[in-house]
N, C-alpha and C positions, 0 to 999 in steps of 0.2 A: 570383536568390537569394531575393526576397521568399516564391516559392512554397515553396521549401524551410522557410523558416520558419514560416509557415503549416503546411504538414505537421508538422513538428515541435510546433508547438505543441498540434495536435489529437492528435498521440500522446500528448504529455506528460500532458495529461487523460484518454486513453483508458488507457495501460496499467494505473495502478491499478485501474481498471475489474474488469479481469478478477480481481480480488479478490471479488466480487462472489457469484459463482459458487461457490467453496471457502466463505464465510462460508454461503449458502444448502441446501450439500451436508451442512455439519456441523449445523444445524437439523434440516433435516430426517429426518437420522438422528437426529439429537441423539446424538452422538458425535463425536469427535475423536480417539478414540483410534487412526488412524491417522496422526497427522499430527506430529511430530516436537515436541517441546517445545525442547529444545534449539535448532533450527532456526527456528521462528518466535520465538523470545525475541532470539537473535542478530541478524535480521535484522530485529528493530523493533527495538532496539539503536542498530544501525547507522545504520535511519532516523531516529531519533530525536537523536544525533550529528549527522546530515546535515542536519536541517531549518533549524537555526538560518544555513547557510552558505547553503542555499534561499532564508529569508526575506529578507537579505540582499543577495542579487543583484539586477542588475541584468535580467540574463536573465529576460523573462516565461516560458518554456515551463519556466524550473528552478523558478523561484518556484511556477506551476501543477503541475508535480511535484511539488514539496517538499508542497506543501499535501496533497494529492489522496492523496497515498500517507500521509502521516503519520495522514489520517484513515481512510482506509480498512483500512491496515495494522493501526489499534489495534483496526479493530472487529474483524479475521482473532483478534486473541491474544485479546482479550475471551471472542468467541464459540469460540475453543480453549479455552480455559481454563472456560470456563460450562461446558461439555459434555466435560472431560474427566472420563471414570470413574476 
């Protein structure tokens, strides 16, 4: 069971990762105009709701989510929102 938490925990760090990429895509277009306002406003939202329940836990791999994504997520609607026309 240890390895499985291990893995877990390296995802937990990795998936906000791949935020990364969509912040990078929208620079260098310097546009966002395909990207849903709607949809990222809701879904940092939600993260945002969620984090406090994150910080909280017990669980390291939700705590390293909760973190991971709460920062990364905001820089996604930042950098939406900068570059939307």
């Amino acid at each position: 069971m240890h390895q499985f938490s291990d893995i877990g925990l390296i995802a937990c760090f990795a998936l906000p990762l791949f935020n990364i990429p969509l912040i990078l895509k929208i620079v260098k277009r310097k546009s966002s105009t395909d990207i849903s306002i709607t949809w990222v406003i809701g879904v940092w939202i939600c993260i945002v709701l969620m984090t406090p329940r994150a910080l909280l836990s017990e669980d390291l791999a939700f705590r390293v989510y909760g973190i991971m994504n709460i920062l990364l997520f905001t820089a996604v609607v930042f950098f939406t929102m900068k570059y939307r026309k």
